[in-house]
mmCIF file of the N, C-alpha and C atoms, coordinates in Angstrom:
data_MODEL
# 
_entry.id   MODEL 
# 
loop_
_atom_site.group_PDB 
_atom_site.id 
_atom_site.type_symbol 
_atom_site.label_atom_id 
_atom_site.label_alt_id 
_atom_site.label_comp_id 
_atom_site.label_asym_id 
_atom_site.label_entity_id 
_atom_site.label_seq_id 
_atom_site.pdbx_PDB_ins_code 
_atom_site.Cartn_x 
_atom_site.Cartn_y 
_atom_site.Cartn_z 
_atom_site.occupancy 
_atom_site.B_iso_or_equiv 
_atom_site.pdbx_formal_charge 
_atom_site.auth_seq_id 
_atom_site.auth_comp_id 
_atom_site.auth_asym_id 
_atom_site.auth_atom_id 
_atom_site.pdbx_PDB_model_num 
ATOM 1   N N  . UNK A 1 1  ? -48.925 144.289 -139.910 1.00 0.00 ? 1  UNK A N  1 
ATOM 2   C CA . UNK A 1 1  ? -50.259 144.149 -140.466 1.00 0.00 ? 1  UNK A CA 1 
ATOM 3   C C  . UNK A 1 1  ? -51.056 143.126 -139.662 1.00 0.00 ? 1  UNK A C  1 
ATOM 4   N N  . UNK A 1 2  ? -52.586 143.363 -139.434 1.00 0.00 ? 2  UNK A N  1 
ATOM 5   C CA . UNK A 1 2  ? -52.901 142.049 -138.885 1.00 0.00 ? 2  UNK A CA 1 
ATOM 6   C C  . UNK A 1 2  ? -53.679 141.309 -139.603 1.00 0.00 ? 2  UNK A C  1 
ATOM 7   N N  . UNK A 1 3  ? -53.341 140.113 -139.268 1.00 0.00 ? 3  UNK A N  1 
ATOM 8   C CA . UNK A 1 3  ? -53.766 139.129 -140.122 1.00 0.00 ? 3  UNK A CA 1 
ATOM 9   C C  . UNK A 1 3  ? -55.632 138.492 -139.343 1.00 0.00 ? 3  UNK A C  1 
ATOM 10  N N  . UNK A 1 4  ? -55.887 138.299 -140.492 1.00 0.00 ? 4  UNK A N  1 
ATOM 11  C CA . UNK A 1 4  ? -57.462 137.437 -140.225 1.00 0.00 ? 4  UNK A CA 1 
ATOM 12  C C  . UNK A 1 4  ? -57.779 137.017 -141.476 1.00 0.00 ? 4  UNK A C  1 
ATOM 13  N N  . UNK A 1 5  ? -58.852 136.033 -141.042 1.00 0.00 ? 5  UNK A N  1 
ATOM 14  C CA . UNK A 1 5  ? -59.563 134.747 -142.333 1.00 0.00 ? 5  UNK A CA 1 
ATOM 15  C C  . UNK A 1 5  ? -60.074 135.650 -143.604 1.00 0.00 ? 5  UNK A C  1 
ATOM 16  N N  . UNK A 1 6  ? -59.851 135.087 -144.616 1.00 0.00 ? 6  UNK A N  1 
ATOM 17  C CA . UNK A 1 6  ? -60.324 135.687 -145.517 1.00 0.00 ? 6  UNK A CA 1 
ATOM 18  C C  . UNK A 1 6  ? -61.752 135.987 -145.719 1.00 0.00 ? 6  UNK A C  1 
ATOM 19  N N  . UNK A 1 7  ? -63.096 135.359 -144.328 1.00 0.00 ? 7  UNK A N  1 
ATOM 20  C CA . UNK A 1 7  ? -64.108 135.490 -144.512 1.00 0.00 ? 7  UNK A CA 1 
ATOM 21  C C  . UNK A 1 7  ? -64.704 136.545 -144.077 1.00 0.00 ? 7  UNK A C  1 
ATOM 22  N N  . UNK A 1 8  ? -63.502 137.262 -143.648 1.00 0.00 ? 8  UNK A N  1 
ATOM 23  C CA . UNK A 1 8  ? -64.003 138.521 -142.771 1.00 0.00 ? 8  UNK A CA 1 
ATOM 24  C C  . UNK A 1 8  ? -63.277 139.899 -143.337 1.00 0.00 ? 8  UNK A C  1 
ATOM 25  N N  . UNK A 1 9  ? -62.973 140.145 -144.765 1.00 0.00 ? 9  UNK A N  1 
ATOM 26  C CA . UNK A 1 9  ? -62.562 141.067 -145.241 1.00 0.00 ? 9  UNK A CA 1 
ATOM 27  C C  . UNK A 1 9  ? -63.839 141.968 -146.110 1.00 0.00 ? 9  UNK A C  1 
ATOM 28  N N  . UNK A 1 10 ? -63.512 143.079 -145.985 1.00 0.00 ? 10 UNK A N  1 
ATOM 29  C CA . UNK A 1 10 ? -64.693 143.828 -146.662 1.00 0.00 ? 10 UNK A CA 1 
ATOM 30  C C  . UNK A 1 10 ? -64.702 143.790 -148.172 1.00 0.00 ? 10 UNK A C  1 
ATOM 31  N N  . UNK A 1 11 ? -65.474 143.523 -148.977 1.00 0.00 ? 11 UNK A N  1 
ATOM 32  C CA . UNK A 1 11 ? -65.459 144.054 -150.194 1.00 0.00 ? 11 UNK A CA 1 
ATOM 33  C C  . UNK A 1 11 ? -64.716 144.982 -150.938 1.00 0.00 ? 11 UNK A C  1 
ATOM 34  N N  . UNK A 1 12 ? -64.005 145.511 -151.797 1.00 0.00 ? 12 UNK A N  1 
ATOM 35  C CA . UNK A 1 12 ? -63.200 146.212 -152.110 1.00 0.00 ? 12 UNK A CA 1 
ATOM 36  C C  . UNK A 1 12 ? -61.898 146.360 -151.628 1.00 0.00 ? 12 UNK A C  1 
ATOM 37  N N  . UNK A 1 13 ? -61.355 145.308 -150.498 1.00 0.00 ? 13 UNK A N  1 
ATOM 38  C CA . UNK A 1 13 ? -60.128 145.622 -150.083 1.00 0.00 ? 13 UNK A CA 1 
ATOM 39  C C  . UNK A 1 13 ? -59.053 144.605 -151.007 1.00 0.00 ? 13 UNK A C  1 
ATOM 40  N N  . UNK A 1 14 ? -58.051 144.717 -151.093 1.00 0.00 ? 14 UNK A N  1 
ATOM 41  C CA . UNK A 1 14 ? -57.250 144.370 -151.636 1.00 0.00 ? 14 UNK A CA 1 
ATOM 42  C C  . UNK A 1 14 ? -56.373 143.498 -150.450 1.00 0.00 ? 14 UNK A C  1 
ATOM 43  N N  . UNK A 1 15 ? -56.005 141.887 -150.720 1.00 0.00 ? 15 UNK A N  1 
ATOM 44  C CA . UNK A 1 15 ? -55.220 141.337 -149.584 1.00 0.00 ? 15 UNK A CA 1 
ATOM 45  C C  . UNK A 1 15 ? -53.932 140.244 -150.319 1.00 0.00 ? 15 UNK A C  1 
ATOM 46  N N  . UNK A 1 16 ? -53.344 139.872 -149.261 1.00 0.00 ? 16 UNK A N  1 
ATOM 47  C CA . UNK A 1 16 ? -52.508 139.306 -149.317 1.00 0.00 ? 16 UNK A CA 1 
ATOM 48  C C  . UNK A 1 16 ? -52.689 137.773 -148.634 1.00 0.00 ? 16 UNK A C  1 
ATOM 49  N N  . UNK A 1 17 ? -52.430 137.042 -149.530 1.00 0.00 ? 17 UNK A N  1 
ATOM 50  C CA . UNK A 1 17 ? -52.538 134.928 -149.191 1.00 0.00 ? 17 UNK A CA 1 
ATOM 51  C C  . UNK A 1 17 ? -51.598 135.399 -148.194 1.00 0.00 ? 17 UNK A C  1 
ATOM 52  N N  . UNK A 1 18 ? -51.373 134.825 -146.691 1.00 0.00 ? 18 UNK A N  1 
ATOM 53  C CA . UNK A 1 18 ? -50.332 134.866 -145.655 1.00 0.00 ? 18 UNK A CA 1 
ATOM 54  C C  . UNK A 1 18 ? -50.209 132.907 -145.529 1.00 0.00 ? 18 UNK A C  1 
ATOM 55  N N  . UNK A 1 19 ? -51.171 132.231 -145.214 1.00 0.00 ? 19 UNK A N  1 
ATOM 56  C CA . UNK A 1 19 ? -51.234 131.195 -145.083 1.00 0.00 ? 19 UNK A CA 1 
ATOM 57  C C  . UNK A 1 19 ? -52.568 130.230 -145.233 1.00 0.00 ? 19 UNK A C  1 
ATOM 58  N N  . UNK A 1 20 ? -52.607 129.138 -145.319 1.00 0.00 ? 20 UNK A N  1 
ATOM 59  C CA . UNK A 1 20 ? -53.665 127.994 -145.504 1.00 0.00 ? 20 UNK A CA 1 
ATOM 60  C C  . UNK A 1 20 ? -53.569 127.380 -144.604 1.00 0.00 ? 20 UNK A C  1 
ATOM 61  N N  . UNK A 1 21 ? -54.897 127.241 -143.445 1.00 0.00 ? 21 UNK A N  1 
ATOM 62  C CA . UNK A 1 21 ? -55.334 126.405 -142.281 1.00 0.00 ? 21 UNK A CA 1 
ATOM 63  C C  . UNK A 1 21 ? -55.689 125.121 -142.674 1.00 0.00 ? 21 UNK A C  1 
ATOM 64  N N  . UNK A 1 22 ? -55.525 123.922 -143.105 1.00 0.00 ? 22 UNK A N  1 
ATOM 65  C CA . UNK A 1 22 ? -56.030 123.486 -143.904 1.00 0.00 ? 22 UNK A CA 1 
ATOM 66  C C  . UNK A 1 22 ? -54.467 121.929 -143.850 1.00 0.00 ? 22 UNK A C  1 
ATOM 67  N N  . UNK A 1 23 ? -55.134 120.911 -144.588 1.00 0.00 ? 23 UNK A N  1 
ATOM 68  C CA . UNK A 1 23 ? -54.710 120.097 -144.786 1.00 0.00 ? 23 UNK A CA 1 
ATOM 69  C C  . UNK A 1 23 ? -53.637 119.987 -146.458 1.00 0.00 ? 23 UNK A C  1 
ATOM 70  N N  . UNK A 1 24 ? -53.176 119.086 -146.665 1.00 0.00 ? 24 UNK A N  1 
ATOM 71  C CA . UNK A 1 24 ? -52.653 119.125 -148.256 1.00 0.00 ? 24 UNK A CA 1 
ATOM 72  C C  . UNK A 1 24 ? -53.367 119.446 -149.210 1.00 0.00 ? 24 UNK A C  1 
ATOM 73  N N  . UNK A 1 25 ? -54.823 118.708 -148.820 1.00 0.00 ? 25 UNK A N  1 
ATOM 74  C CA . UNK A 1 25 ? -55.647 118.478 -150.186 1.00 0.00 ? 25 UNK A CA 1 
ATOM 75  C C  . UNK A 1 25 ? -56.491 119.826 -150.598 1.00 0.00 ? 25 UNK A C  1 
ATOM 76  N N  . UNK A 1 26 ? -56.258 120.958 -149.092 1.00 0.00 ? 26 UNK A N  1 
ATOM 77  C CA . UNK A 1 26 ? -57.195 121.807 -149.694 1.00 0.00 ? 26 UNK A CA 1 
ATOM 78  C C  . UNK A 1 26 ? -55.909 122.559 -150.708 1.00 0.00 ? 26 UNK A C  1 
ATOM 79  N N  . UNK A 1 27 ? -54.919 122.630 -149.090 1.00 0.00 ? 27 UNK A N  1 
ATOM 80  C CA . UNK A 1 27 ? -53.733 123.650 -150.183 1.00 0.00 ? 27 UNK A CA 1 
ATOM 81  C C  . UNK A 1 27 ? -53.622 123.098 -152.018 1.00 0.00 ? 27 UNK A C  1 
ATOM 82  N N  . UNK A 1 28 ? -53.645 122.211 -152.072 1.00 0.00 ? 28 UNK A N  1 
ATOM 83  C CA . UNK A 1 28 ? -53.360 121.708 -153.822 1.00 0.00 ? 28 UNK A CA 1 
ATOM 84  C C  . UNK A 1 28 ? -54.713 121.910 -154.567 1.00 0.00 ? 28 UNK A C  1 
ATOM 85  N N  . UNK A 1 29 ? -56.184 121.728 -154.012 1.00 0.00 ? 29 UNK A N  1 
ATOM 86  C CA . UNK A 1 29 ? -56.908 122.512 -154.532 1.00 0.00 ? 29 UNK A CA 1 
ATOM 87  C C  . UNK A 1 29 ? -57.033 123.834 -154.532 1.00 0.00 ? 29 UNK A C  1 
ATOM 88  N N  . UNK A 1 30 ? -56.981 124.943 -153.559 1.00 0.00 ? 30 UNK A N  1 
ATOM 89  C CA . UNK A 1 30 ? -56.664 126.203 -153.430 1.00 0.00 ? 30 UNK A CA 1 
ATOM 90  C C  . UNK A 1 30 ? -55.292 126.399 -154.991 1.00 0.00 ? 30 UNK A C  1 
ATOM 91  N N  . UNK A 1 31 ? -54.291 125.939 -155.148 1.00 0.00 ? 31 UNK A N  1 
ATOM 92  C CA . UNK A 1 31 ? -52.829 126.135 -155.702 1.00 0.00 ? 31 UNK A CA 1 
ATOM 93  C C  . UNK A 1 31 ? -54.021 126.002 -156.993 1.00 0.00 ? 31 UNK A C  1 
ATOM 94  N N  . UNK A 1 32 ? -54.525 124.729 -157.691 1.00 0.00 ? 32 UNK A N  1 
ATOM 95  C CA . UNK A 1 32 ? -54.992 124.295 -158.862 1.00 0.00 ? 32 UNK A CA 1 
ATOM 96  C C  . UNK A 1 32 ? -56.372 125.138 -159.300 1.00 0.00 ? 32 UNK A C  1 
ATOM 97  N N  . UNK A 1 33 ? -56.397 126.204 -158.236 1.00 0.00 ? 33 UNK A N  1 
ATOM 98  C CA . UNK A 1 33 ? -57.498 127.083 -158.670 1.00 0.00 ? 33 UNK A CA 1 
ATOM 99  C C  . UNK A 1 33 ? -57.075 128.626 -159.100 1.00 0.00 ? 33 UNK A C  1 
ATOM 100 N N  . UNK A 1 34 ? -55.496 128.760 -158.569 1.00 0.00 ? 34 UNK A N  1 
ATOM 101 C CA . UNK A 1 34 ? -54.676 129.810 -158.302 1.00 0.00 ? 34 UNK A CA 1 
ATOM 102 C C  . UNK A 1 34 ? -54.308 130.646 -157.314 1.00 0.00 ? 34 UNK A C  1 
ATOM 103 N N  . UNK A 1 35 ? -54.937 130.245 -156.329 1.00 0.00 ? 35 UNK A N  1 
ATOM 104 C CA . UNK A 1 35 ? -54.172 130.624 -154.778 1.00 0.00 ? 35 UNK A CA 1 
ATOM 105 C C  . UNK A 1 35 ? -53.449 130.154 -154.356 1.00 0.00 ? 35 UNK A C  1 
ATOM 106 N N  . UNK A 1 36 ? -52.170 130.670 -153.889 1.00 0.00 ? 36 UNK A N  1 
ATOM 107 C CA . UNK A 1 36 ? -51.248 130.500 -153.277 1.00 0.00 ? 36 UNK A CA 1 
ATOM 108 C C  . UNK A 1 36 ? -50.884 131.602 -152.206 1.00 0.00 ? 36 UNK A C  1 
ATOM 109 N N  . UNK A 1 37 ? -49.934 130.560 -151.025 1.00 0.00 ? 37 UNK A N  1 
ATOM 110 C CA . UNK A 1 37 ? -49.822 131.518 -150.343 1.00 0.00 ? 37 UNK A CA 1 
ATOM 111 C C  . UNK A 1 37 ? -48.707 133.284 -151.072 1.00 0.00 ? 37 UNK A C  1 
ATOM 112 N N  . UNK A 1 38 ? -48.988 134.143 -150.823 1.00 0.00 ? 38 UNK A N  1 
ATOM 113 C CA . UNK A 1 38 ? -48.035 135.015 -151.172 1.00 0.00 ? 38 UNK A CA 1 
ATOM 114 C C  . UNK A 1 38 ? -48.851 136.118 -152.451 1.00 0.00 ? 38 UNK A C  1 
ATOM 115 N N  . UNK A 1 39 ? -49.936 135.386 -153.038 1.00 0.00 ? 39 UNK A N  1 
ATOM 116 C CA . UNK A 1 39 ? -50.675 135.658 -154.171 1.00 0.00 ? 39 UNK A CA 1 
ATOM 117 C C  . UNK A 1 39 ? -51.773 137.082 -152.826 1.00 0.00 ? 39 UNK A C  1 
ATOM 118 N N  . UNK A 1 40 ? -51.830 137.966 -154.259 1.00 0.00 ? 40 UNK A N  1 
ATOM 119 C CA . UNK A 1 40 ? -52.487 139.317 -153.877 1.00 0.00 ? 40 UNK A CA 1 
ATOM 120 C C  . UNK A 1 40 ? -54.394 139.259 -154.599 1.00 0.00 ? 40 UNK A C  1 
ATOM 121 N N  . UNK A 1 41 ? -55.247 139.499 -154.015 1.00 0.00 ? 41 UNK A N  1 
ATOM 122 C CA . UNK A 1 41 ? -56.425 139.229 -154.602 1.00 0.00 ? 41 UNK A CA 1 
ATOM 123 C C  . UNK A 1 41 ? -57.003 140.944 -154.134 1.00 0.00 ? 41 UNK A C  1 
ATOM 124 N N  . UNK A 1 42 ? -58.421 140.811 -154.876 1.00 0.00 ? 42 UNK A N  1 
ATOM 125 C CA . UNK A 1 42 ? -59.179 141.433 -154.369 1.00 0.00 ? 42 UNK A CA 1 
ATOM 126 C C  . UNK A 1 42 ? -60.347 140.891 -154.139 1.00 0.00 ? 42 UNK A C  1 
ATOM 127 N N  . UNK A 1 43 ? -61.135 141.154 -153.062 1.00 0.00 ? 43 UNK A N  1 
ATOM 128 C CA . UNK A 1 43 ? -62.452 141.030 -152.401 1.00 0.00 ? 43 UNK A CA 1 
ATOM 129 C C  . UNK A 1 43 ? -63.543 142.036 -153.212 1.00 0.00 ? 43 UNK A C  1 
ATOM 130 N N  . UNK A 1 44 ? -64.337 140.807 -153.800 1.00 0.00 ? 44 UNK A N  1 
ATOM 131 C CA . UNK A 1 44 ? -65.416 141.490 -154.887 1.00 0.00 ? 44 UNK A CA 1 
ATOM 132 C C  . UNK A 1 44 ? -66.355 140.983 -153.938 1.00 0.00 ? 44 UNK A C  1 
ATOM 133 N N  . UNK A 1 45 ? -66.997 140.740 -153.157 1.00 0.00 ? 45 UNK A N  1 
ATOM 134 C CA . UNK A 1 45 ? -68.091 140.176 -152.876 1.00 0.00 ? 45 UNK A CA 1 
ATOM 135 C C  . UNK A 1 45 ? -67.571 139.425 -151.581 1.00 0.00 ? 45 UNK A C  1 
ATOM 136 N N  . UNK A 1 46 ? -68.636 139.711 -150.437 1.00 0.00 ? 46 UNK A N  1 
ATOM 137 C CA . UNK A 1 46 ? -68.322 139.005 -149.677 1.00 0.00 ? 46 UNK A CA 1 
ATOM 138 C C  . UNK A 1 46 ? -70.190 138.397 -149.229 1.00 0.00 ? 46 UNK A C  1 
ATOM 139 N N  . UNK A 1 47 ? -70.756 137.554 -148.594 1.00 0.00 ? 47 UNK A N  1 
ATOM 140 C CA . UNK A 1 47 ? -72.270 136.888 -147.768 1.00 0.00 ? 47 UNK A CA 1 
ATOM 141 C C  . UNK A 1 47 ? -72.155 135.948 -147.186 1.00 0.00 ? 47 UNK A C  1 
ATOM 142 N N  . UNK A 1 48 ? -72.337 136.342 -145.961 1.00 0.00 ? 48 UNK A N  1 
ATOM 143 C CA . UNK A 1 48 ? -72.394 134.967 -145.144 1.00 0.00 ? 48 UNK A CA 1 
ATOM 144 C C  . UNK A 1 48 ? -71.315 134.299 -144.989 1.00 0.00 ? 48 UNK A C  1 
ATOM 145 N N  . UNK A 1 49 ? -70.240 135.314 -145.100 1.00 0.00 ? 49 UNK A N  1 
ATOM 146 C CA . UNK A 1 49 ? -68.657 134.014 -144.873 1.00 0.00 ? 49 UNK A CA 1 
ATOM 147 C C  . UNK A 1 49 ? -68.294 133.741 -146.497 1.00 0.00 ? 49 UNK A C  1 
ATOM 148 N N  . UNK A 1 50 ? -68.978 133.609 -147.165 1.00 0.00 ? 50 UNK A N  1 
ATOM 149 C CA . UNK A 1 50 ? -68.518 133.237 -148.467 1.00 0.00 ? 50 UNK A CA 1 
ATOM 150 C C  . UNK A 1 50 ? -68.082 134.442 -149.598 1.00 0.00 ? 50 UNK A C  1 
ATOM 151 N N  . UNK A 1 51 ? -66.949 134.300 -150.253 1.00 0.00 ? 51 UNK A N  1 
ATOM 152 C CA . UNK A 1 51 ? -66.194 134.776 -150.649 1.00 0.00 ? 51 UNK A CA 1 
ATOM 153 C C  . UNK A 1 51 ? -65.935 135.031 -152.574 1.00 0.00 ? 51 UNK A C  1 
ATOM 154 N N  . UNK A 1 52 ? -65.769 136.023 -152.888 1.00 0.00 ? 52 UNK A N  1 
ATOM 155 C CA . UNK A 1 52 ? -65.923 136.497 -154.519 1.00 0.00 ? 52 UNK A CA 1 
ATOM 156 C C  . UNK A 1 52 ? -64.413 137.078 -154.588 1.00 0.00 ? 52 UNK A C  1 
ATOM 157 N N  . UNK A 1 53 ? -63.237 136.441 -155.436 1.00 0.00 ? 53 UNK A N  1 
ATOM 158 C CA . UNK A 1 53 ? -61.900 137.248 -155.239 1.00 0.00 ? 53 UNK A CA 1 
ATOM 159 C C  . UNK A 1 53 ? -61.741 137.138 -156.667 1.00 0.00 ? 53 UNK A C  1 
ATOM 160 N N  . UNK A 1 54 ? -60.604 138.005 -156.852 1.00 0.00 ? 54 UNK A N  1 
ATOM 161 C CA . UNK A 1 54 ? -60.673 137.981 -158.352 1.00 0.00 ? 54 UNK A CA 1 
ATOM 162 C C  . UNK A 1 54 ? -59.321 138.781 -158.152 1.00 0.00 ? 54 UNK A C  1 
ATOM 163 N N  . UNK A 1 55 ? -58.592 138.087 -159.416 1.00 0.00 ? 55 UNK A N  1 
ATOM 164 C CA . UNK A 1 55 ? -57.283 137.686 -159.674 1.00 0.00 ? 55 UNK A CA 1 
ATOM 165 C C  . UNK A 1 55 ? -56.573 138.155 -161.330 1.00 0.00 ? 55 UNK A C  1 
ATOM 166 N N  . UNK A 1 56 ? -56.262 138.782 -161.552 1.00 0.00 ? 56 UNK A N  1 
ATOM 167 C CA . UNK A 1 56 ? -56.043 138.809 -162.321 1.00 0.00 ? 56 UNK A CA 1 
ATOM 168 C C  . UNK A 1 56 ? -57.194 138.664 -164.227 1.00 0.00 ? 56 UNK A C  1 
ATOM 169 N N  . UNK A 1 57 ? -58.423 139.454 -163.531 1.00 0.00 ? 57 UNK A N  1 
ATOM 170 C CA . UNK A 1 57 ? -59.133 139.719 -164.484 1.00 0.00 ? 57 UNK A CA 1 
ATOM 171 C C  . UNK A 1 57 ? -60.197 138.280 -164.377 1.00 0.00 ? 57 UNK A C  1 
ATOM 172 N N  . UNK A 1 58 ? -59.859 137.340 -163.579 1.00 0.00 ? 58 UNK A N  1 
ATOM 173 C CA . UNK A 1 58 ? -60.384 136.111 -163.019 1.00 0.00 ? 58 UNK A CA 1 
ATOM 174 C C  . UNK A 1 58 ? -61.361 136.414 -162.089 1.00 0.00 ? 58 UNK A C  1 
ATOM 175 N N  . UNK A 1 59 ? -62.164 135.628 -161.837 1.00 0.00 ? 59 UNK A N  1 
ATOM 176 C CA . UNK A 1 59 ? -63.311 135.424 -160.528 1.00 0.00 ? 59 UNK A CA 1 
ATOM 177 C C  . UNK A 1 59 ? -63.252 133.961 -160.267 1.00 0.00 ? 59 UNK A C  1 
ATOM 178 N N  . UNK A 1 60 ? -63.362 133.982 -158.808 1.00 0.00 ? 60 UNK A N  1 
ATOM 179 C CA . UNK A 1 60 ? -63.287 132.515 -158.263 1.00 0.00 ? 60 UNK A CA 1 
ATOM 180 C C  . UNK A 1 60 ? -63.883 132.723 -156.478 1.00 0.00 ? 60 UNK A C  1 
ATOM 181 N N  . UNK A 1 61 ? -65.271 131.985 -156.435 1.00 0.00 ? 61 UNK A N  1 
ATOM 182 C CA . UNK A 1 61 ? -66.415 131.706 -155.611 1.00 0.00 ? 61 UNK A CA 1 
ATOM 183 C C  . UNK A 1 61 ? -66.104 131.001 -154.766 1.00 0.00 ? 61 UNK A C  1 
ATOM 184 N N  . UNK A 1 62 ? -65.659 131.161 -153.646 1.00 0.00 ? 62 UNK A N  1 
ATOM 185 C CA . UNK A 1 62 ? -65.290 130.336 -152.017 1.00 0.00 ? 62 UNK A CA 1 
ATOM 186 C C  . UNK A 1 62 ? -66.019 130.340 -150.911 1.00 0.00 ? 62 UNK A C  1 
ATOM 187 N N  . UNK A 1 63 ? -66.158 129.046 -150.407 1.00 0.00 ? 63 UNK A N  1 
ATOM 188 C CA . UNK A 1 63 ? -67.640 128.860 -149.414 1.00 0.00 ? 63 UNK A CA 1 
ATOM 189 C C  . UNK A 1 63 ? -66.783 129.491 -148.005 1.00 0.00 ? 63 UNK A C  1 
ATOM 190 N N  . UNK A 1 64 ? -67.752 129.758 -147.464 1.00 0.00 ? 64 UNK A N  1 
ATOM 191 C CA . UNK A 1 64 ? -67.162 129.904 -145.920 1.00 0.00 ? 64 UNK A CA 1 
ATOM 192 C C  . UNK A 1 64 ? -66.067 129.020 -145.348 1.00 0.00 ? 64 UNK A C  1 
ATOM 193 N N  . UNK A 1 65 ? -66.353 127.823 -145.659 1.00 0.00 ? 65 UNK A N  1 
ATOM 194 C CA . UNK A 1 65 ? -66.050 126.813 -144.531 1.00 0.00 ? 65 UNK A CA 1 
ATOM 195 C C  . UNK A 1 65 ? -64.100 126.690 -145.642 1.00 0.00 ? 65 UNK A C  1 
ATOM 196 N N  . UNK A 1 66 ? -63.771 127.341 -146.759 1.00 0.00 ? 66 UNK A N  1 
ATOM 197 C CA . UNK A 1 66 ? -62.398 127.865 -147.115 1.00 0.00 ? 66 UNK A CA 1 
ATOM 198 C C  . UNK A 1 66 ? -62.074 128.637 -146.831 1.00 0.00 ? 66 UNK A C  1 
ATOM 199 N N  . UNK A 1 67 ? -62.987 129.773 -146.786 1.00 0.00 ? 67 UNK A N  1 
ATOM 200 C CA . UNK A 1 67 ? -62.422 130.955 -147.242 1.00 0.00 ? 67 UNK A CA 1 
ATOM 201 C C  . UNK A 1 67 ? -62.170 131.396 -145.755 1.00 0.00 ? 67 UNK A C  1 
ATOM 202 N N  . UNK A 1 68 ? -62.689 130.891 -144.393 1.00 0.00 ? 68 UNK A N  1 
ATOM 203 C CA . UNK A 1 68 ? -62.063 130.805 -143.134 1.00 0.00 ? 68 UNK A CA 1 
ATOM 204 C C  . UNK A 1 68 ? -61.004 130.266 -142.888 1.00 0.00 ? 68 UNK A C  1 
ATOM 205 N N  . UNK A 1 69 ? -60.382 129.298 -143.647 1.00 0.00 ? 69 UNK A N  1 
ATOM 206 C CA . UNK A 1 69 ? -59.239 128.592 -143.738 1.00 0.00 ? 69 UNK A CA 1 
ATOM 207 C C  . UNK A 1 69 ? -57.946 129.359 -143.958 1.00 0.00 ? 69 UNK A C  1 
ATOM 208 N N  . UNK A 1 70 ? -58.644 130.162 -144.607 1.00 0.00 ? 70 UNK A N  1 
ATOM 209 C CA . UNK A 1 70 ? -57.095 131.246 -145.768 1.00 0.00 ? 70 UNK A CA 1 
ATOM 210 C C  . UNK A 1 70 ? -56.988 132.502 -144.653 1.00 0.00 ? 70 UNK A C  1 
ATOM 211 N N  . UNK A 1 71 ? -55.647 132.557 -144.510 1.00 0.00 ? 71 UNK A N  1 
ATOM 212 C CA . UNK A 1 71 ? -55.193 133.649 -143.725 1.00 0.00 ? 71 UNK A CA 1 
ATOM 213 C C  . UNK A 1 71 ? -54.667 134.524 -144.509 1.00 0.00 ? 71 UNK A C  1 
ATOM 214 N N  . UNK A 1 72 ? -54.909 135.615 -144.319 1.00 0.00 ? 72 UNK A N  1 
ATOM 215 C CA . UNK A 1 72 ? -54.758 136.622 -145.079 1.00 0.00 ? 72 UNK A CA 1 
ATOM 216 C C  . UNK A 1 72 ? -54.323 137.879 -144.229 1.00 0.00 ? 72 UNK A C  1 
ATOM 217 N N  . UNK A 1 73 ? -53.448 139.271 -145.619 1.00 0.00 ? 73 UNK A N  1 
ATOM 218 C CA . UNK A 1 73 ? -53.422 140.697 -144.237 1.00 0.00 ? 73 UNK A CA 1 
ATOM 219 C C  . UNK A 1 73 ? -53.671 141.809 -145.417 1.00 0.00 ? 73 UNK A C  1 
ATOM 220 N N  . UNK A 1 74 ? -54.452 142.444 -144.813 1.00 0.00 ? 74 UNK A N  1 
ATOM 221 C CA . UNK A 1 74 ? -55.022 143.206 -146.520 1.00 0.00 ? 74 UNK A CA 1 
ATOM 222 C C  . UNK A 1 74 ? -53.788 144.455 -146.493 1.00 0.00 ? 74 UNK A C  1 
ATOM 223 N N  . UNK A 1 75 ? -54.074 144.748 -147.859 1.00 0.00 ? 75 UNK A N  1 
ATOM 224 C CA . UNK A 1 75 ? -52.798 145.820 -148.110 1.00 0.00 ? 75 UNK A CA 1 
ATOM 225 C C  . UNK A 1 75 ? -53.319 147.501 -147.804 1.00 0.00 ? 75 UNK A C  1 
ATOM 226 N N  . UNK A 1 76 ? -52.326 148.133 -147.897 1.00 0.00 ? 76 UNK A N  1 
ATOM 227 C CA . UNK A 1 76 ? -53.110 149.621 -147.589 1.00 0.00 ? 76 UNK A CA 1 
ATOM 228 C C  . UNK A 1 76 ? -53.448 150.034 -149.267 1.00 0.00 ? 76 UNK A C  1 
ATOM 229 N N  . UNK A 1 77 ? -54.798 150.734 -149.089 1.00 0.00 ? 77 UNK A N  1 
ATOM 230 C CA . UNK A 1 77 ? -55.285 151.048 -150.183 1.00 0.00 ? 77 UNK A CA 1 
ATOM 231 C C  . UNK A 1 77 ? -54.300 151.948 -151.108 1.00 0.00 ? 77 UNK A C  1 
# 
């Protein structure tokens, strides 16, 4: 699968957390919001880099400058 930032996935695809670019403090904020690496989302919304995923009947709003951070590999539909 190939992997790229989560700011560059289309709307409606379905992906997979692979890894966090990122220091401790984002990973433990990312974890305390419910991302983790390994966790499956979907892409509701994507503008400008910034990011709409939703989780388990959840929604949760990520700026560019994260949601480039998060490595991701989307699943086959």
């Amino acid at each position: 699968m190939n992997q790229q930032s989560l700011s560059q996935v289309s709307p409606g695809r379905r992906v997979r957390l692979v890894s966090i670019q990122g220091d401790r403090v984002l990973t433990r904020r990312l974890l305390a919001l419910g991302l983790s690496v390994g966790n499956e989302v979907e892409v509701l919304h994507r503008r400008n880099g910034d990011v709409v995923v939703g989780k388990e009947g959840n929604r949760l709003a990520l700026g560019h400058n994260i949601a480039d951070r998060v490595l991701i590999e989307e699943l086959p539909r």
